[in-house]
C-alpha positions, 0 to 999 in steps of 0.5 A: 616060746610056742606058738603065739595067738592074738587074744583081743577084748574091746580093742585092747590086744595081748599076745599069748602061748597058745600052749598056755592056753588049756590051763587058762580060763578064757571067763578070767582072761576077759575079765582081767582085759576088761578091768585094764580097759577100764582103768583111768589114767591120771596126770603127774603130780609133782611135790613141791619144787620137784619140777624145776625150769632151770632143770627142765626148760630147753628155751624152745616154743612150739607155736606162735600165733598171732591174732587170735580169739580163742586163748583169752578174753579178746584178739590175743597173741599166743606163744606156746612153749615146749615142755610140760610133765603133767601127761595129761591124759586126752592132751590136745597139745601132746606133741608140745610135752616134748622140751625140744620140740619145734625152734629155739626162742629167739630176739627175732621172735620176741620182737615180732611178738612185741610189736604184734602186742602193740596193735590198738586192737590187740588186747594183750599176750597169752602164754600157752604150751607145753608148760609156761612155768617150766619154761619161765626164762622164756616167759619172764623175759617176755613178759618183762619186755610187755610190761616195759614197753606197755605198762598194764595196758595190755593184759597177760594170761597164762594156762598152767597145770599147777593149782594155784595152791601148788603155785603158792609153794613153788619155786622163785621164779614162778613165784615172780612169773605168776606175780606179773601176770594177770589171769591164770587158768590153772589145774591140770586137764581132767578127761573125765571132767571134760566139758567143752561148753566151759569158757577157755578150759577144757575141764571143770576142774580148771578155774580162771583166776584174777592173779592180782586180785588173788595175790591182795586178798590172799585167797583165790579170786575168780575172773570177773567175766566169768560165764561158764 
């Protein structure tokens, strides 16, 4: 190998022979790097029942945050698990694709959640991540736990990259967490679709969905308090 030079085109750098460089033209080189910088990256898409959280879920979380405004309609509690295959190109949680990222779920925790939930002024739960549906051993158990010890009277959201449509031929076990929950903001995070005047979703892709109004109509019903 002879001696390598750095060639640089709008922040995108390649190392090549500088030997190579009298039979290359430098017009075609530049354009070749333009056209790679402008390539738009797109997240996976999974075929049905592809992904599934038996396969998948490690059982870990990579946050809790109790007591927030900004995962839902009201003071919410927010549980964030690990794992997501979508690589939504501009993720603003890239660290939680990882499965084993941050701590094992645990009794401890799910008590500590149960009881923050169970504030008066505390509306209900959010399941956020990573992917809530390619953890949902660690969901369902929750929300099972909600649901027991509170009835409907605090509200479950859930963000998630599937489409609702996608949902509809997934596996049982999503079928059955998306069946108890009750708002669902779904699709996957779309950069060149981003808009962060858009109420809890980053792109305009995403909707925010009434899941048991949805489920009796059979089609998709929007969030009745739904601004923008």
């Amino acid at each position: 190998m002879g001696e390598q030079i750095r060639i640089t085109v709008h922040g995108d750098t390649d190392f090549v022979d500088k030997s190579s460089l009298a039979q290359t033209d430098p017009a075609k080189v530049k354009k070749r790097r333009e056209r790679k910088s402008k390539r738009v990256r797109a997240p996976k898409n999974p075929r049905p029942q592809e992904w599934l959280a038996k396969d998948l879920s490690q059982g870990y979380i990579a946050d809790y945050k109790p007591f927030n405004f900004v995962d839902g309609e009201g003071v919410r509690c927010s549980l964030y698990v690990s794992g997501c295959l979508f690589a939504c190109p501009g993720c603003y949680n890239k660290v939680a694709q990882q499965f084993k990222y941050g701590q094992p779920y645990s009794k401890e925790l799910e008590d500590q959640i149960v009881a923050d939930i169970g504030q008066s002024f505390c509306q209900g739960l959010t399941l956020l991540g990573g992917e809530p549906f390619l953890n949902t051993q660690v969901c369902l158990s929750l929300i099972d736990r909600l649901r027991k010890e509170y009835g409907s009277s605090k509200d479950i959201w859930s963000w998630t990259g599937y489409t609702w449509d996608e949902l509809q031929k997934e596996s049982a076990d999503k079928l059955e967490m998306l069946s108890k929950i009750d708002i669902l903001v779904d699709g996957r995070f779309l950069e060149p679709l981003k808009d962060l005047t858009l109420q809890f979703r980053g792109s305009s892709n995403q909707r925010i969905i009434d899941v048991q109004a949805s489920l009796k109509a059979g089609k998709v019903v929007l969030w009745k308090n739904l601004v923008r």
